[in-house]
ZAPADREN-371118 format. One line per field, with one value per residue (C-alpha): residue in one letter; x, y, z. Coordinates in Angstrom, 1 decimal. Example, Ala and Ser with C-alpha at 12.3 -4.5 7.8 and 13.67 -1.06 7.14 Angstrom:
<nodes>
r	(A; S) $
x	(12.3; 13.7) $
y	(-4.5; -1.1) $
z	(7.8; 7.1) $
</nodes>
This chain:
<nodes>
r	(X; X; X; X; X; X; X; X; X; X; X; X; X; X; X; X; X; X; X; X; X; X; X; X; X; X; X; X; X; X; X; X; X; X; X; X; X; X; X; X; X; X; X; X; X; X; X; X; X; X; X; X; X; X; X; X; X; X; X; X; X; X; X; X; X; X; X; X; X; X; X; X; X; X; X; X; X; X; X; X; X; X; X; X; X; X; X; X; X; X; X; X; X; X; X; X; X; X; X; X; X; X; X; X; X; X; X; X; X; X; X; X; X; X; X; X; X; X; X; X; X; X; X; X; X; X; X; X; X; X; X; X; X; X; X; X; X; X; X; X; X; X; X; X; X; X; X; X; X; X; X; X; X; X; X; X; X; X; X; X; X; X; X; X; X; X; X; X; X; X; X; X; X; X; X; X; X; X; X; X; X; X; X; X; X; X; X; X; X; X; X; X; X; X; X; X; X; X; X; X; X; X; X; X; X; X; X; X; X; X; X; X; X; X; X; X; X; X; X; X; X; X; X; X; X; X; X; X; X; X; X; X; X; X; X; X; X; X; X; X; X; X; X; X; X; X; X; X; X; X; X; X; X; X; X; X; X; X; X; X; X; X; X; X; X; X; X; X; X; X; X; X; X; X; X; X; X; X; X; X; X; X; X; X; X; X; X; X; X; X; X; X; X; X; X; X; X; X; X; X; X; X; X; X; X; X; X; X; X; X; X; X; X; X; X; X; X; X; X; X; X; X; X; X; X; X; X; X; X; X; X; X; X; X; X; X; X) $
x	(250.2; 249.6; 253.2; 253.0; 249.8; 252.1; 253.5; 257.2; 259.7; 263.0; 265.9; 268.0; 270.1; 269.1; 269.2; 272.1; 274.7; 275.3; 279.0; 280.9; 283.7; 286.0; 289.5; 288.5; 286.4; 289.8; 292.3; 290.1; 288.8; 285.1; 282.0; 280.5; 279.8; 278.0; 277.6; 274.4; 275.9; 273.7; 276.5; 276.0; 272.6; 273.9; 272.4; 275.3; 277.2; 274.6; 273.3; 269.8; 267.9; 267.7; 265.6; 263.2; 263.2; 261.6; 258.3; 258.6; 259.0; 256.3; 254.1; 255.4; 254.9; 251.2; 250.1; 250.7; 252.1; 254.9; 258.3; 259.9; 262.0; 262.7; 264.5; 266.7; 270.1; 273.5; 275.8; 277.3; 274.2; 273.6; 270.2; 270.4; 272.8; 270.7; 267.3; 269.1; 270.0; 266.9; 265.3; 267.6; 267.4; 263.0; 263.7; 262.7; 264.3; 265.8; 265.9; 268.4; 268.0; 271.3; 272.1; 274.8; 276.8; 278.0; 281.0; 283.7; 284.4; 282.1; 283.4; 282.3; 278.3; 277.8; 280.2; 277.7; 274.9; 276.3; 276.5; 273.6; 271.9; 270.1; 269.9; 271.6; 270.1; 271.7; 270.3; 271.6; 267.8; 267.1; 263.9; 264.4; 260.6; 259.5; 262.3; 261.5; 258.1; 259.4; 261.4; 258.3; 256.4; 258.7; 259.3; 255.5; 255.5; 258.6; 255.6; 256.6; 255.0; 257.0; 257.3; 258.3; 260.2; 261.3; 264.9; 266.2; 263.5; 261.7; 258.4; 255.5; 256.3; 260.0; 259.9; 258.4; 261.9; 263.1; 260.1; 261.3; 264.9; 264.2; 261.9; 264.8; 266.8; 264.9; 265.4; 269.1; 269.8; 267.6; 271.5; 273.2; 273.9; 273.1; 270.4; 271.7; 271.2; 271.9; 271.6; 273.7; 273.4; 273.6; 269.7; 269.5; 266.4; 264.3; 262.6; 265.2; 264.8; 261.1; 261.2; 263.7; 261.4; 258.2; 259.5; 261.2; 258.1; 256.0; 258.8; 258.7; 262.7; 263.9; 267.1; 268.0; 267.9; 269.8; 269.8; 273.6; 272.2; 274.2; 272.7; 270.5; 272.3; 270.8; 269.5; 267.3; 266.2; 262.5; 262.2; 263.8; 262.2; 258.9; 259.5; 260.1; 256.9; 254.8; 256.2; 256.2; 252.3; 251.6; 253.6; 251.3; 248.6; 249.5; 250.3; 246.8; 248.7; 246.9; 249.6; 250.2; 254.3; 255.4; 258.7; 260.2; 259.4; 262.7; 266.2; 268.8; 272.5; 273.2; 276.3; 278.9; 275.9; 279.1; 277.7; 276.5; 279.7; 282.4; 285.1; 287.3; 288.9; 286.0; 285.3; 288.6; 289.6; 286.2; 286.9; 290.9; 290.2; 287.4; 289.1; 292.4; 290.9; 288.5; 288.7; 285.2; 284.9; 282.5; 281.7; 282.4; 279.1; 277.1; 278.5; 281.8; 280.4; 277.4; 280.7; 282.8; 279.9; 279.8; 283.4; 283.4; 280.6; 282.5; 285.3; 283.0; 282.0; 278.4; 277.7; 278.6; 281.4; 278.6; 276.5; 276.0; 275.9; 274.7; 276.0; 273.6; 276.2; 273.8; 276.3; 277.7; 281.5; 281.6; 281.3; 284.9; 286.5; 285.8; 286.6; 290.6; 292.0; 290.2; 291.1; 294.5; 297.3; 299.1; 302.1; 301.1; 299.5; 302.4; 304.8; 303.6; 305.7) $
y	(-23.8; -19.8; -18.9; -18.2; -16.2; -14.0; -10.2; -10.9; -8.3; -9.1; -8.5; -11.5; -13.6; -17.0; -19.8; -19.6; -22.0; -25.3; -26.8; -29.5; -28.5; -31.5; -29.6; -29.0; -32.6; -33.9; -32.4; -32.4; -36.0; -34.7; -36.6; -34.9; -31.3; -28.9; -25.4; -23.7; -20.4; -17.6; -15.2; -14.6; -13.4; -10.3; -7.2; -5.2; -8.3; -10.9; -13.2; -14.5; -11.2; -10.5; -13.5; -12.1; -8.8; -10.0; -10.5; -8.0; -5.5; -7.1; -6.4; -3.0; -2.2; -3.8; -0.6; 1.6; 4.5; 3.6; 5.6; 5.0; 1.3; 1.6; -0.9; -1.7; -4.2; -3.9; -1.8; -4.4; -5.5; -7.7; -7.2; -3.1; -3.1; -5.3; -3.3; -0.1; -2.1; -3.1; 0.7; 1.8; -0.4; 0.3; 3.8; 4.2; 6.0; 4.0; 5.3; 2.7; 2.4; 0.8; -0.5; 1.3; 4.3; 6.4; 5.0; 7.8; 6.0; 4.2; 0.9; -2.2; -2.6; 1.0; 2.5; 0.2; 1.5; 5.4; 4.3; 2.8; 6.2; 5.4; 7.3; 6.8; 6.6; 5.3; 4.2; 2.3; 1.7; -2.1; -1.7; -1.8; -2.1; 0.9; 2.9; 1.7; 3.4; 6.2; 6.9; 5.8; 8.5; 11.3; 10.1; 10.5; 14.0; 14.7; 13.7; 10.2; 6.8; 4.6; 0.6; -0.8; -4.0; -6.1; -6.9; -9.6; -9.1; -12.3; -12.2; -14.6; -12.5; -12.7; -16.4; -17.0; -16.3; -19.7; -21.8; -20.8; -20.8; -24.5; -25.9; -24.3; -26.4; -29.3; -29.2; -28.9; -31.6; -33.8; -33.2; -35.1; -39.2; -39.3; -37.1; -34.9; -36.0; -32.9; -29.0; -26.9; -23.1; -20.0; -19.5; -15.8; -14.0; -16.9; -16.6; -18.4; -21.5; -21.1; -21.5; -23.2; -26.4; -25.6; -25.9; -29.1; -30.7; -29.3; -30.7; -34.3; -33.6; -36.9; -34.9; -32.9; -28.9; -27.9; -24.2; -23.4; -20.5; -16.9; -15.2; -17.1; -19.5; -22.6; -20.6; -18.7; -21.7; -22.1; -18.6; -18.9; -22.3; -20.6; -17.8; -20.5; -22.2; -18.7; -17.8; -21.1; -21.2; -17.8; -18.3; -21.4; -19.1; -16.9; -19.9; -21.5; -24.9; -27.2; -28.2; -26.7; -26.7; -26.8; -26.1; -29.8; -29.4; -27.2; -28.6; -26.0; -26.0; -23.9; -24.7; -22.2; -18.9; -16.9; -13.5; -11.3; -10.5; -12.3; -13.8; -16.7; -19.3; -20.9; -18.1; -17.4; -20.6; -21.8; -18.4; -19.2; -23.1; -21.9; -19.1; -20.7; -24.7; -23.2; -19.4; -18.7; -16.0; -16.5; -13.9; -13.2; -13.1; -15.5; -18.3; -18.3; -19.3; -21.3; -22.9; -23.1; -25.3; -27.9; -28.3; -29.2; -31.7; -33.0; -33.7; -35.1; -37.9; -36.1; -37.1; -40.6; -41.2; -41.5; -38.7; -35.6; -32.4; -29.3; -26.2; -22.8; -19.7; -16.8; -14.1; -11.5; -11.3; -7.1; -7.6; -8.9; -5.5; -4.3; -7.2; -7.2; -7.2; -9.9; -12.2; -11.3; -13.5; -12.0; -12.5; -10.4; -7.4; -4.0; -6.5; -6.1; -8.4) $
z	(-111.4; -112.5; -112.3; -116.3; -115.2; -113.1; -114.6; -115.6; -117.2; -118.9; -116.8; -116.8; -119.1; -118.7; -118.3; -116.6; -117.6; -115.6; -115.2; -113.6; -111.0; -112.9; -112.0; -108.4; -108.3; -109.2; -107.4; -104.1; -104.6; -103.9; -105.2; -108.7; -108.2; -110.3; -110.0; -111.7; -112.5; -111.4; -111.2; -114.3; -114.7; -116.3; -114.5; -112.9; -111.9; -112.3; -108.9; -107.7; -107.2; -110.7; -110.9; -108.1; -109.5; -112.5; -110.8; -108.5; -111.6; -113.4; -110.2; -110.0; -113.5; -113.1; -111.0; -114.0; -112.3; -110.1; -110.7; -108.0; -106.2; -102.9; -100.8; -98.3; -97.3; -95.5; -96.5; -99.1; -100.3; -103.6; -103.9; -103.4; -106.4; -108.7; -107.7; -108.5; -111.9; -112.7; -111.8; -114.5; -116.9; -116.8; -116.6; -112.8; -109.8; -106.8; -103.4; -101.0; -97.6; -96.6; -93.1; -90.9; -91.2; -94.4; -94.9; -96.4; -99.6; -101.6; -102.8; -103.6; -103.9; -102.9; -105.8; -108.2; -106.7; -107.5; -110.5; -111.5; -110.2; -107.0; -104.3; -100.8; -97.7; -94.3; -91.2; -87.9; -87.1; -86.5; -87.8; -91.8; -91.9; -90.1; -91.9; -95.1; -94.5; -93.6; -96.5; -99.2; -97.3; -98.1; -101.5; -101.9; -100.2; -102.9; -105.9; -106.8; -106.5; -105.0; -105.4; -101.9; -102.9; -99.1; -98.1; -100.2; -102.2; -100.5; -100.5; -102.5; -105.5; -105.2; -104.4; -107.9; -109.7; -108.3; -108.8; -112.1; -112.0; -110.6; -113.4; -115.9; -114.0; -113.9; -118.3; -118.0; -116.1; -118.5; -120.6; -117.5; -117.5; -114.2; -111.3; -109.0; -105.1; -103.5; -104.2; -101.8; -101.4; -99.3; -97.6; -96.1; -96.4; -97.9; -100.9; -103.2; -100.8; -101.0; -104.7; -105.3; -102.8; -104.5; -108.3; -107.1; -105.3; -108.1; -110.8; -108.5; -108.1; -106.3; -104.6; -101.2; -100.8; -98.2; -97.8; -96.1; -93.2; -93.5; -91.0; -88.9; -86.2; -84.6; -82.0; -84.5; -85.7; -85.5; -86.3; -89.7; -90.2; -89.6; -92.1; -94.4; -94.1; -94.0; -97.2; -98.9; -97.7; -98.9; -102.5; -102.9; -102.4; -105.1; -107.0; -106.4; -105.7; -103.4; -101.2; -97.3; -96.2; -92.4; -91.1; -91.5; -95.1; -95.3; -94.4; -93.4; -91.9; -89.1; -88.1; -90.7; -89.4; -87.0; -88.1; -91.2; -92.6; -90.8; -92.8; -91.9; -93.0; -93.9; -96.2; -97.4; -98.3; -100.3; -102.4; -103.0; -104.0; -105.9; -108.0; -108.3; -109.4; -111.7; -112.3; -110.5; -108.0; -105.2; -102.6; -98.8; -97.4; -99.0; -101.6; -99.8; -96.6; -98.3; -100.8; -97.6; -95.7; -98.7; -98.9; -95.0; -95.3; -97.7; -95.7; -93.0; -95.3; -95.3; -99.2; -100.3; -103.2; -106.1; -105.1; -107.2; -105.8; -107.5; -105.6; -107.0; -107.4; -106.0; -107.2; -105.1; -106.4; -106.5; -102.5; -102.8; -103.1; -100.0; -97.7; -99.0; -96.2; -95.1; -97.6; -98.4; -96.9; -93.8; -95.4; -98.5; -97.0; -97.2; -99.2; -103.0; -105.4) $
</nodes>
């Protein structure tokens, strides 16, 4: 495999730690879970992007005369805030392209991304693609050379950060008494899943990935099944590994996907438990749901007693701020103590 091959920069703290849930294990009576704690990557609030951005820097730093990131996400994006992180930690402008309206306070993601120095761009166009375009254009007719990095930051080079996040993993858990039969986590725009199958087929990891959908429901099901398998088939590529993935290769839940953005009880609850058992926070978009999902096949019996589950933390907690008032108890809400 060439992944060592590939351009890399240094963005990340890692490896990330691994930990066993033994107060919420306990309390809950669940099997053995782990979390693999990528929350804490360290770049503005740490989660999985950084480990994308990496390569995609490297790449970008490759051409030799790009100044410029641009790329796009909701409004509350994760991976917006870490690319603007990364731009200003390699000394590079960021130009944002963020899905829907200006809102009239910035909070959340979108106060980091101030922050961090990037520039703000909003658009209620469905086509992120075309607009994306658009905006690299004018950044060249402004005089700069401009990186286009895709939403997510999923693509073959993206995907790489988790063919190596997994083979890190692969070493830690060589520290455990026992193999772990399941990893659980929140599967959006693809690329972590993508790496994260590779490193283990490559690694000859014995256990289940099961990617927890965010977005995609089980009517979109081929369709994100078949993004899967083109990018694992194109990362392979870039790879130069032999082997050819199709869409059964990939196992993914649709059944907590009830809209981009929607929290429930689901969500809520997963975050609460999660804090309040072991002082973690997890986000409403992504690891809540994703978190939320493992805790309910849990109580379906879906994992045996024994098993081990790894669930990967993909960051995200600065989203928390502006979703309040979703997650704040009726009760609580105009009646502080």
């Amino acid at each position: 495999m060439k992944l060592e091959q590939q351009p890399k920069v240094s963005l990340g703290f890692l490896p990330t730690p691994l930990q066993e849930l033994t107060r919420l294990g306990k309390i809950l009576n669940t099997p053995r879970i782990f979390i693999k704690r990528d929350d804490q990557t360290g770049l503005a609030f740490g989660g999985n992007k950084t480990r994308k951005l990496e390569y995609l820097l490297g790449d970008a730093l490759n051409h030799g005369d790009i100044d410029t990131l641009i790329t796009t996400g909701a409004v509350q994006s994760n991976h917006c805030r870490q690319t603007a992180a990364a731009a200003a930690k390699m000394g590079l402008r960021c130009e944002l392209l963020l899905g829907g309206s200006q809102p009239n306070d910035l909070d959340g993601n979108t106060l980091l991304d101030y922050l961090l120095g990037a520039n703000l761009h909003w658009t209620e166009s469905n086509d992120s693609q075309l607009m994306l375009k658009d905006l690299a254009e004018k950044v060249r007719a402004s005089g700069y050379k401009p990186y286009i990095i895709p939403y997510g930051a999923s693509n073959p080079i993206g995907a790489l950060g988790y063919v190596n996040a997994m083979i890190e993993l692969i070493q830690q858990l060589q520290t455990l008494p026992s193999p772990i039969d399941y990893i659980i986590f929140a599967s959006c725009s693809g690329g972590t899943q993508v790496g994260l199958q590779i490193g283990a087929d490559f690694m000859n990891f014995k256990g289940q990935i099961i990617g927890i959908s965010i977005d995609s429901d089980v009517s979109q099901k081929n369709k994100y099944q078949e993004l899967l398998t083109n990018l694992a088939n194109e990362t392979c590529d870039l790879l130069q590994l032999p082997q050819t993935y199709h869409n059964q290769n990939f196992t993914v839940n649709y059944d907590y996907a009830k809209g981009y953005g929607v929290v429930g009880d689901l969500e809520r609850n997963a975050i609460l438990q999660l804090a309040q058992l072991e002082g973690i926070l997890l986000d409403p978009v992504y690891t809540g749901r994703a978190f939320g999902g493992l805790l309910d096949l849990i109580n379906k019996n879906f994992f045996k007693k024994e098993d081990s589950i790894l669930f990967w933390h993909t960051g995200g907690s600065s989203a928390l701020f502006p979703y309040r008032e979703k997650l704040i108890n009726e009760k609580l809400k105009g009646h502080p103590s």
